[in-house]
Short mmCIF file of the C-alpha atoms (twelve columns), coordinates in Angstrom:
data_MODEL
# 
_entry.id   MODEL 
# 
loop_
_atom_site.group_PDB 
_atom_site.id 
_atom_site.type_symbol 
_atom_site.label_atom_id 
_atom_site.label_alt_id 
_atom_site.label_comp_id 
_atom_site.label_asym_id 
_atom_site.label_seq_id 
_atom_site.Cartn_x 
_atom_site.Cartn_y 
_atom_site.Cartn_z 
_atom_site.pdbx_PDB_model_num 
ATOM 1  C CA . UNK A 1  91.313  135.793 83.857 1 
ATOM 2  C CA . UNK A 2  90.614  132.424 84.532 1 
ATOM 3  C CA . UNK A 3  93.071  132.143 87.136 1 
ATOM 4  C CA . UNK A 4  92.034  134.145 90.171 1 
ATOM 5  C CA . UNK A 5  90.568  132.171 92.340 1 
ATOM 6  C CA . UNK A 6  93.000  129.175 92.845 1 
ATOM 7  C CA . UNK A 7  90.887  126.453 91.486 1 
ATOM 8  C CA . UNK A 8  91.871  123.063 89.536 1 
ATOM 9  C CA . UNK A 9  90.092  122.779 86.473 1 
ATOM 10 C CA . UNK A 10 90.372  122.086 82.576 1 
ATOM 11 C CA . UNK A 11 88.594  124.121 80.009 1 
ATOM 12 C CA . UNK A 12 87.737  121.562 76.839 1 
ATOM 13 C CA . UNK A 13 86.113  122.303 73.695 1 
ATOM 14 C CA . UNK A 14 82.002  121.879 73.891 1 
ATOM 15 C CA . UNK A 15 82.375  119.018 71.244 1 
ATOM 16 C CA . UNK A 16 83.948  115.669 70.401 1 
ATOM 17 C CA . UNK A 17 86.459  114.831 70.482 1 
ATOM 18 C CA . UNK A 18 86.683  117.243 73.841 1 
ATOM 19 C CA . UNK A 19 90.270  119.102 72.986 1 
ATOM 20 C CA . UNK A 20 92.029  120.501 75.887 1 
ATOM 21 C CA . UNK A 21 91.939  124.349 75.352 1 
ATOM 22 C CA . UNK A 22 93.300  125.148 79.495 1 
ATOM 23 C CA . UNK A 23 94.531  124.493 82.124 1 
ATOM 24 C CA . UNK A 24 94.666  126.421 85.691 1 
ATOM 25 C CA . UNK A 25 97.767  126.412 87.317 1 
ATOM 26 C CA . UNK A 26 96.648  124.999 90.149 1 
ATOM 27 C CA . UNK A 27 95.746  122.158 88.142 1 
ATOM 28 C CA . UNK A 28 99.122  121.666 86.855 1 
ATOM 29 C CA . UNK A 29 100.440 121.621 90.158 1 
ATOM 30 C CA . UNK A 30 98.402  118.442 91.683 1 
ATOM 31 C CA . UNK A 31 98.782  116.585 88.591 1 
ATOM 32 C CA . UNK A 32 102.291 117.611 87.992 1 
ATOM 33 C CA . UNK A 33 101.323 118.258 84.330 1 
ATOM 34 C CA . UNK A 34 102.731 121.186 82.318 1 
ATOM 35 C CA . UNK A 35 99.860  123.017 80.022 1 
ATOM 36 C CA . UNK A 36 102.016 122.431 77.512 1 
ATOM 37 C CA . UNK A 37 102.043 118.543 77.747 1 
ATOM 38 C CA . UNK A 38 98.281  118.708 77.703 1 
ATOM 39 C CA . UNK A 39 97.000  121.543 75.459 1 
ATOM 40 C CA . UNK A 40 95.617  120.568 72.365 1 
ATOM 41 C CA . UNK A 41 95.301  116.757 73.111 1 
ATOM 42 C CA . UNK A 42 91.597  115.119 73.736 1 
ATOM 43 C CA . UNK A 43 90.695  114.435 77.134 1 
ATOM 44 C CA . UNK A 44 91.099  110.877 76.576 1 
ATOM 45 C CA . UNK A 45 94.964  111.463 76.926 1 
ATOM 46 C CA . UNK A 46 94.206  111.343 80.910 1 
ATOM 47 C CA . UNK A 47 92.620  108.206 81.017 1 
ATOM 48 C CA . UNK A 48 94.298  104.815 81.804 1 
ATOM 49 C CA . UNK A 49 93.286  101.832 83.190 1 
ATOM 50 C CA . UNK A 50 93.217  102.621 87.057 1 
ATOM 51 C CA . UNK A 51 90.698  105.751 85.791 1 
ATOM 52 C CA . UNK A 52 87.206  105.675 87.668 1 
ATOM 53 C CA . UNK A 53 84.474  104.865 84.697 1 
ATOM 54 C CA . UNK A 54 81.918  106.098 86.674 1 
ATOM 55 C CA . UNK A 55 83.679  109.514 87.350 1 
ATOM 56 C CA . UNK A 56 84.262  109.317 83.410 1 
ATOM 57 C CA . UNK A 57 80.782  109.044 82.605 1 
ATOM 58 C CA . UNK A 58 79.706  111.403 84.875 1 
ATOM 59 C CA . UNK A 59 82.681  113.991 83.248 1 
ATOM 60 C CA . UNK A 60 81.714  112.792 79.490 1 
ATOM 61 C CA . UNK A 61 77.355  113.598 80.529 1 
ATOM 62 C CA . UNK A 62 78.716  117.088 81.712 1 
ATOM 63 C CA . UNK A 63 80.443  117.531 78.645 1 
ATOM 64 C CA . UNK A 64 77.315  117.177 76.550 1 
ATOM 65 C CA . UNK A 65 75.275  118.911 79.366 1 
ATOM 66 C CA . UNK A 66 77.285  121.795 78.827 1 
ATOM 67 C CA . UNK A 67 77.531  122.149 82.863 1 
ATOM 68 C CA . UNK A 68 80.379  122.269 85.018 1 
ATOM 69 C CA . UNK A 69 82.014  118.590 86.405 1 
# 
């Protein structure tokens, strides 16, 4: 169960184009998101223009480091 211990995350697919494939419910709650508005889609659905690029590129290197962000 990946929700016991309270946490925010996302689980994405270990490839491109980085599908959404969970979300915790803690993350739905501080970003007000329902899983089902965001399962499925690529990760790229989060990003606008007031994102971070540097928190993006550090995100995207994890990704293909197959580590934890």
């Amino acid at each position: 169960m990946l929700e016991h211990d309270g946490r925010p995350f996302l689980i994405v697919t270990g490839y491109h184009p980085y599908r959404i494939v969970h979300a915790t419910l803690a993350w739905t709650r501080i970003t007000a998101y329902f899983a089902s508005d965001v399962l499925g889609h690529e990760l790229s659905a989060l990003a606008s223009p007031q994102t971070d690029r540097k928190v993006l590129k550090l995100l995207l290197q994890s990704l293909k480091d197959r580590s934890p962000a």
